[in-house]
N, C-alpha and C positions, 0 to 999 in steps of 0.2 A: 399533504394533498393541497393544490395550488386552486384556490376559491376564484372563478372570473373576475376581471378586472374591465376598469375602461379600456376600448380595443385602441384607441389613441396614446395608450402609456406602452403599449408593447416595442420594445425594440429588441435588436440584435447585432449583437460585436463583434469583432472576429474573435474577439477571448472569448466569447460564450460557444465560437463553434469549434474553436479547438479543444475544451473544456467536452464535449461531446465526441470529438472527434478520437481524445484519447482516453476517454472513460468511458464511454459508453452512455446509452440511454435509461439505465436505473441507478435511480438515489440510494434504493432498498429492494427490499424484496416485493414491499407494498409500496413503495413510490416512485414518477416518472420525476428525472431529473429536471430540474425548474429549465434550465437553458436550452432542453429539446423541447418541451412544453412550448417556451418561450418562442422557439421559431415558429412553430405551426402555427401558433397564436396569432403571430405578425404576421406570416403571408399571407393567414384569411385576410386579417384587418387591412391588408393594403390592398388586394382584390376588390375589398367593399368598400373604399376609397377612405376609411376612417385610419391609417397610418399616419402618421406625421411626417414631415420631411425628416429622411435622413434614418427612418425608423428601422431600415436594414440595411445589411452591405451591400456593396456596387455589384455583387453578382448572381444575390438575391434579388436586388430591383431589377437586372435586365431579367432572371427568370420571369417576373412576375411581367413584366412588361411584352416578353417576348411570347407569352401565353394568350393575355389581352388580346396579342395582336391579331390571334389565328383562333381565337377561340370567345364562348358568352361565356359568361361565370354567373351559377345560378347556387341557389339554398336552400332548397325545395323543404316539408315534410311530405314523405310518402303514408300513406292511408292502405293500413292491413285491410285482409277481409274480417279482422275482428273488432276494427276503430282504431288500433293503436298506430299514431303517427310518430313514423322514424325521420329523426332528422338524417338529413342528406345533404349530399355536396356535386353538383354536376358541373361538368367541361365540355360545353360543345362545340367540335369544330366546325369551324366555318368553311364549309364546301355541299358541294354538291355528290361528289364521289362520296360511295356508300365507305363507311368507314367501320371497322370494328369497334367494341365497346369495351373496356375494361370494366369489370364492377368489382372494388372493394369495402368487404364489410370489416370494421375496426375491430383490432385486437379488443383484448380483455385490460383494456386502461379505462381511468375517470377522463379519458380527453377523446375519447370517441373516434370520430375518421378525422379531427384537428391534426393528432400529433404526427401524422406521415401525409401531410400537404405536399412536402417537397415530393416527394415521388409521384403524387396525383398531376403534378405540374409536368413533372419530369416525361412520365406518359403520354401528357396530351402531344409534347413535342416531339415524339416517338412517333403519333400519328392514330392514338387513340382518342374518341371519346370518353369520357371516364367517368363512373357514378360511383361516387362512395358513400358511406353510409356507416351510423350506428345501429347495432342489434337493438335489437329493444331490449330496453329495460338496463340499460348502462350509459355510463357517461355521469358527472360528477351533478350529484345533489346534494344539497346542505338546506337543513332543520333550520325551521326562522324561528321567531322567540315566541310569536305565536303556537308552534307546532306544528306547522304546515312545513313543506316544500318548496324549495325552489331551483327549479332545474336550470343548467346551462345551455348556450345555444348547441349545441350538440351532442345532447343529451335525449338520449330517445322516449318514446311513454310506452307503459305496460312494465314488464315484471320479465325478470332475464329468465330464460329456457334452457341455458345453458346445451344448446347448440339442439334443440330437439324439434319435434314437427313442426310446431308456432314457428320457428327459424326457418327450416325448409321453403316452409310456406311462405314466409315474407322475401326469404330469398326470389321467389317465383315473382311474387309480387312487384319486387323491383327489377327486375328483368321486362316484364310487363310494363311498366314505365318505360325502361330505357330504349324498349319500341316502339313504343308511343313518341317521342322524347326527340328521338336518334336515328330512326329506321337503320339498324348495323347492320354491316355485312356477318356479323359473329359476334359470341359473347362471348367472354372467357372471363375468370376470376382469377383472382390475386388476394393472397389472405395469407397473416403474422397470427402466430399466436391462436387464441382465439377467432378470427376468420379465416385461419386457415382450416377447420375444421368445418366451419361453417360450408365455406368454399367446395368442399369436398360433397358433403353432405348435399347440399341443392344441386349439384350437378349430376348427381346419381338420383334424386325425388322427383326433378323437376317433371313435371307432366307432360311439357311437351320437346323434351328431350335438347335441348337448345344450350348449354353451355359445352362448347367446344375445347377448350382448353382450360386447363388448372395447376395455378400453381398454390404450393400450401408450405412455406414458409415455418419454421420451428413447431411443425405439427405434432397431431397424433391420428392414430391409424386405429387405439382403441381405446377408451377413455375410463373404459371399465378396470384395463390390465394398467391402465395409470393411473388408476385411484387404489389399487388392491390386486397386490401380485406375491405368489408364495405364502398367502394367508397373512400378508402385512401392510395395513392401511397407509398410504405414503399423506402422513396428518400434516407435514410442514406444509407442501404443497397446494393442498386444498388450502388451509387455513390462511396461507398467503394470495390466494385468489379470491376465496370471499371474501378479506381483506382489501381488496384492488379492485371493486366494481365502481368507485366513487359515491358509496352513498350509505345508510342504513339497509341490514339486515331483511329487517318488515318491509322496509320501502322495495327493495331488489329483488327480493325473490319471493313467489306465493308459497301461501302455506303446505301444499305438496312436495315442493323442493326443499323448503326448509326442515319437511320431517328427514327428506332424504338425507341431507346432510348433518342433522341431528344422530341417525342410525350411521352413519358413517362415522364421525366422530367419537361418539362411544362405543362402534363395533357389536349394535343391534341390527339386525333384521338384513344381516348381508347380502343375500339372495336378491334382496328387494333392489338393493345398492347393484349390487351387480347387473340387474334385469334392465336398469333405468342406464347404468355405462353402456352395455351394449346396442339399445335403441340409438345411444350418441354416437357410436364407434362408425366410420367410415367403412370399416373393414366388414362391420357386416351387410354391407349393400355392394358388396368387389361384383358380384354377380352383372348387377346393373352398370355399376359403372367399368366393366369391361366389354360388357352387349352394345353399350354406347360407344366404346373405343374411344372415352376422354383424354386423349392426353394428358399426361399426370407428373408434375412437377414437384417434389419432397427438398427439403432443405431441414438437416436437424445438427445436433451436437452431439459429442459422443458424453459429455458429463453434464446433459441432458437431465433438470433434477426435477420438471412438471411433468415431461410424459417421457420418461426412458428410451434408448433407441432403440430396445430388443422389441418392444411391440411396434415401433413404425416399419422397422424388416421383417417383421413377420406382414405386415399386410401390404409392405411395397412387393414383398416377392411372389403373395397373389396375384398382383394385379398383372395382365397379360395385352398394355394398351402401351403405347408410346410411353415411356417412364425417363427419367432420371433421380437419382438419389446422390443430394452433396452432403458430405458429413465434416463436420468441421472442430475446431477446436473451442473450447467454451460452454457455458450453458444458454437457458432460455435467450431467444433473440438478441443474443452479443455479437455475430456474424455479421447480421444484417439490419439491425436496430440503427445505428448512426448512417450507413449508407440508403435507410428509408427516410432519415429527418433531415438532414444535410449534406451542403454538397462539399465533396473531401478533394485533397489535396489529387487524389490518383481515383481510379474508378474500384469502388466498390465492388468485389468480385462474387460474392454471394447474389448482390443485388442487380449487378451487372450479366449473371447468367439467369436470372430469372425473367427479368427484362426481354431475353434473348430468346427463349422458349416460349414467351408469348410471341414474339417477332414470328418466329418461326412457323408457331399454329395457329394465329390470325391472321398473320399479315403474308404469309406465306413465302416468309425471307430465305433466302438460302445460306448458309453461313455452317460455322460451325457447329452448332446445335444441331444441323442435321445429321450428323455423324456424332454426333456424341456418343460414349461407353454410356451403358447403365448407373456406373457408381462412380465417384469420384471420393476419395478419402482424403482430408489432411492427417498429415501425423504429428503427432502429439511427441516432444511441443520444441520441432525440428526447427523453427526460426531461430533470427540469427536477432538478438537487441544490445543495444548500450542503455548505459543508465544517463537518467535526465539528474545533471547536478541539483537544478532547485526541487524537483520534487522526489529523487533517491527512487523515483520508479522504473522501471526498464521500460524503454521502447523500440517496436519493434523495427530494424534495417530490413529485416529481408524476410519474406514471410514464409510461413510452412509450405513445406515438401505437399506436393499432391500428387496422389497415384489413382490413375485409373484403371479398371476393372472391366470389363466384359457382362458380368452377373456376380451377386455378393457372393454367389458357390465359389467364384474365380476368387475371391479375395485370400483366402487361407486354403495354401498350396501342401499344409505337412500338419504335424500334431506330433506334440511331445510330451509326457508325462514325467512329472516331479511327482516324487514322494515325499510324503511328510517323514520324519523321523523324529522320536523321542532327544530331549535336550543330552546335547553331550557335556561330561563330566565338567563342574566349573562354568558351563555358561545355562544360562535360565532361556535361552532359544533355542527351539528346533532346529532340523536342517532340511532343505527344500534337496533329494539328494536322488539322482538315476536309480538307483536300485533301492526295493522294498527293504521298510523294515518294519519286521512284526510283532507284533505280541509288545505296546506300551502302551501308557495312558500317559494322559496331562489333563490336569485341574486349573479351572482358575473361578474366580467367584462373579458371580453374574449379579446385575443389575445398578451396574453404574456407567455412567457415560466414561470418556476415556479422550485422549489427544489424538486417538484415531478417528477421524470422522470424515464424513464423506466430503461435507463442504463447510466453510464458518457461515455463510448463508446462503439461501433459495437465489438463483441468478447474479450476484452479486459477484460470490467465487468466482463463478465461469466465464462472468463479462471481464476481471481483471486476467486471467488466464488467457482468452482472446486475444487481451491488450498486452502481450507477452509480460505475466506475473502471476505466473500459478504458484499457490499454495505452498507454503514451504516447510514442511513438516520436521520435527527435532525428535528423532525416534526414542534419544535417552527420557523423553516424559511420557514414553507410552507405558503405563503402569501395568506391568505383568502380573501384579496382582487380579485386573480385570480384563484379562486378554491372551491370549496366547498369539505368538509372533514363531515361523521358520523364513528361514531365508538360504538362498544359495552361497556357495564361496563368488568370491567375482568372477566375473564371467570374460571369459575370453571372447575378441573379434570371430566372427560365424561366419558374418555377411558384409563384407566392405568394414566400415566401421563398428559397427555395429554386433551388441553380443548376439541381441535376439530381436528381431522382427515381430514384435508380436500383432498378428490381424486375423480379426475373429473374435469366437465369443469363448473366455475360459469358462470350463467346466471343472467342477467339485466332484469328489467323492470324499465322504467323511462319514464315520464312525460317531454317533455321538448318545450322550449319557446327563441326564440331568437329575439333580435329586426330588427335582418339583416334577410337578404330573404335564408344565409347558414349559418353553424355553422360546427365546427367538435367537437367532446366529445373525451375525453382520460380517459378511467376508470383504475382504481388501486386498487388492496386489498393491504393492509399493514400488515404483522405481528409486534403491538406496544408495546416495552414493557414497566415495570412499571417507565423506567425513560424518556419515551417517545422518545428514539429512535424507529428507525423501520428499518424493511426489506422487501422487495419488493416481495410478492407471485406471483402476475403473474397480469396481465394487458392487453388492447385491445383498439383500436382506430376506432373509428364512425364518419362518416361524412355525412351530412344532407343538398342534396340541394335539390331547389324550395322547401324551407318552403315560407308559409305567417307569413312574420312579425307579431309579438304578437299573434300569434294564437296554440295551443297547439299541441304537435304531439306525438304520443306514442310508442315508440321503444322497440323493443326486442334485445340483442345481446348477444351472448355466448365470455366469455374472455376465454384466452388461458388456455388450462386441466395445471393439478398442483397436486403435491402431498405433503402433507404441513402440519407437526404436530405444532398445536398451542398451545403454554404450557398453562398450568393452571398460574390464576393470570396474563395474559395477555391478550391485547384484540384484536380485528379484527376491521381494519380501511378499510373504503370505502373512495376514494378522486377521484373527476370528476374534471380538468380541460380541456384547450380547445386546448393545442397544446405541442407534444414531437417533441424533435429533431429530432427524427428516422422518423418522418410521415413529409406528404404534411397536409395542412390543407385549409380548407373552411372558417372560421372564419375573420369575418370583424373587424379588430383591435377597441378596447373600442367600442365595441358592446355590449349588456348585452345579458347574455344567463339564464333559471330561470328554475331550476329543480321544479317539483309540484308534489302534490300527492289528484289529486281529486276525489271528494267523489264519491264511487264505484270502481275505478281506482287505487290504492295505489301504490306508487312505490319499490319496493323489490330487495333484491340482493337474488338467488338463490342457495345455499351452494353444492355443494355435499362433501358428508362423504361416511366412508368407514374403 
């Protein structure tokens, strides 16, 4: 975590913004990479006139210059109705014509509304006023030797709510300002991450019904079904976000939140956990915020590891207001992370259609956003890259395939069913095969981790998968001691190139048997290819208590939607083990767990195509 500095030593290279530009905005899972940090940092400091010569590149100085020109640059702290002042950051333009407002409130980083400057600039030359803002209770503090605190300039006071009424409310609050402030023609939000939920949330509480457009950025739609889904706590997650407020425990969050996430953690008091996600969830106020007809702007990942995509389509296909949904390749904010902090070689297209849908319902642009489909999919992981001699990474030439949609109903046109089948003679793997076969079992011993796993870290994975370098998995160490694996023969061309199309959400049917009274399942699709590497399509975690030992119990579950061409001459692997890093699990270590498939009962993986 990167401690403030004098704002006179901040500079930027062009090796620092290529350095972001092809890696991405996260160091870790819990850290922002020092060289995005690094910009934010410097375009305030030269805003506030404390840069040094020279302290940015020649097309960062003309941003910064050509902002000045048209615009005051202010640093206000805003004043809740309950005392706690948020730091903020305003852009006003210099006119007389009523002009719309942008308000963005900062992701869940220790750098507050610092670390996406560049876009707050980028806006104002768009033709917005802008106010952006730290939630309270975030942004980066560090313990002096006395034991006291000392917060950054952009570091807000009060105690994080982690997106609940207190937030509403301050959302309203600086809205109220930006009136005061601004007098706009409209307000609209814009929010990554954590303000994108924010965003969502004040625009549906607000009292006096006043934010017009929204966009929300690598969101979530319920925060409940993304803390705890299928009876399995997603611990990596949380634990890498409490990890990332910038500060201590005691210091960030009040003793009520902290029980919350105590019972979260050790899997007490669920109901309570759950009752407190839902007050957070967007989805359950769709009511309001479709009586208000907010225009509603979604951007997420399909390997998506903080809040899953199955619950953002479940509450984007609520909503019945102006919508669009882009789905991309990657996890948390790798889309649109670097084209929020810097400016790139080409225009950033996550960021550049978000831009476009405020254009459109603020400013009342006419362009392509007014016609836009509902859905927009990339598919996984259709780009075309070479490899970079000094760093042996791939980069990408030509970028993913994208297909649009009409409605996610339009996305998956058919459905086809694989059956599992028992291992044939000689080989230790199933067969993924058209017709049933009944009456087997398979064993394997539950509670160890395994080479199958969803990701090697929280965001991390999916930002390099982005940057064309997904995961490369080596199927001969997946230990079938703790796993069971079927898979297809290769697969013949179907559709153009192409074995299988897969778009939509697969669904399970399985047979299962544990010798312990719980178990938890971890399913995977594989795409393998002919030299028996693989790549990770998408994946789901099930947990199963009060089973009777040795007794059968038959499950249904849908894995996370995916959009996924599988080449010809390769094949489609199914693999169930009983525990990922990213989950809690129910699993009694050397326990046996027995997938079956009995007569009348077959077990099947559900395909969709498209």
């Amino acid at each position: 975590m990167n401690a403030p500095q004098d704002p006179s030593t901040y500079t930027v290279t062009t090796a620092q913004l290529a350095h972001v530009a092809n890696s991405g905005i996260w160091a870790s899972s819990t850290s922002v990479s020092q060289d995005a940090a690094q910009v934010g940092q410097a375009l305030v400091a030269s805003l506030q006139g404390h840069a040094t010569h020279g302290a940015l590149t020649p097309d960062l100085q003309q941003l910064v210059a050509d902002v000045q020109r048209v615009a005051s640059i202010g640093f206000p702290r805003i004043q809740t109705s309950d005392g706690v002042r948020l730091s903020a950051h305003t852009i006003r333009l210099h006119t007389a014509e009523p002009r719309p407002v942008v308000i963005v409130p900062s992701g869940w980083t220790p750098f507050g509304w610092v670390l996406f400057e560049y876009a707050h600039l980028q806006l104002a030359l768009r033709g917005y006023h802008v106010l952006a803002y730290t939630p309270r209770g975030m942004g980066l503090t560090t313990q002096t030797p006395g034991g006291g605190y000392l917060d950054s300039p952009w570091t807000s006071g009060g105690t994080i709510d982690v997106a609940g009424p207190l937030d509403w409310s301050d959302g309203s609050t600086v809205i109220d300002y930006a009136q005061e402030r601004f007098a706009p023609s409209a307000v609209g939000f814009l929010g990554e991450s954590y303000g994108s939920g924010i965003s969502q949330l004040v625009a549906a509480n607000d009292p006096e019904n006043r934010v017009k457009a929204v966009v929300a950025l690598s969101t979530w739609g319920n925060l409940a079904t993304s803390l705890l889904h299928h009876d399995t706590r997603h611990l990596q997650a949380v634990t890498s976000l409490v990890n990332f407020t910038g500060g201590p425990v005691e210091r960030k969050f009040d003793e009520e939140t902290r029980r919350i996430l105590r019972s979260f953690d050790q899997g007490e008091n669920l109901a309570d956990v759950l009752a407190w996600g839902h007050e957070r969830a967007p989805e359950t106020y769709l009511p309001a915020t479709n009586e208000r007809h907010i225009p509603t702007f979604f951007s997420n990942t399909w390997h998506e590891t903080l809040f899953p995509v199955n619950q953002v389509l479940e509450t984007f296909n609520q909503l019945t207001v102006p919508k669009r949904l882009n789905l991309w390749i990657g996890d948390h904010a790798a889309p649109e992370g670097a084209g929020l902090t810097i400016p790139l070689s080409g225009p950033n297209t996550p960021v550049a259609e978000a831009f476009a849908w405020l254009d459109r319902h603020l400013l009342g642009v006419q362009h392509e956003a007014s016609a836009w489909p509902q859905i927009s999919s990339q598919v996984m992981f259709t780009y075309q890259t070479r490899t970079d001699p000094g760093t042996g990474q791939n980069v990408i030439t030509e970028p993913a395939a994208r297909e649009p949609r009409e409605s996610w109903d339009a996305v998956t046109t058919d459905r086809e069913r694989w059956y599992l089948s028992d291992a044939t003679s000689g080989d230790q793997d199933g067969a993924l095969a058209t017709e049933a076969a009944a009456d087997w079992s398979r064993d394997f011993t539950a509670g160890n981790l395994t080479a199958a796993t969803a990701v090697d870290a929280v965001m991390t994975t999916g930002q390099a998968e982005w940057n064309g370098n997904p995961k490369i998995y080596e199927t001969e160490k997946f230990d079938r001691q703790h796993l069971l694996l079927w898979a297809t023969d290769a697969l013949a061309a179907a559709d153009g190139p192409a074995a299988r199309r897969i778009r939509g959400i697969p669904r399970l049917h399985l047979t299962v048997r544990s010798s312990a009274s719980s178990a938890t399942l971890v399913a995977y699709l594989f795409h393998i290819d002919p030299d028996d590497t693989a790549r990770i399509i998408t994946h789901e975690p099930y947990t199963l208590d009060a089973l009777t030992p040795g007794q059968d119990t038959a499950i249904n579950w849908p894995l996370q939607a995916a959009a996924y061409d599988l080449p010809a001459g390769h094949r489609l692997a199914l693999v169930v083990n009983s525990t990922d890093q990213l989950y809690s699990h129910a699993t009694v270590e050397g326990s046996t767990t027995s997938i079956s498939s009995p007569d009348g009962d077959p077990s099947y993986l559900e395909l969709p195509l498209g």
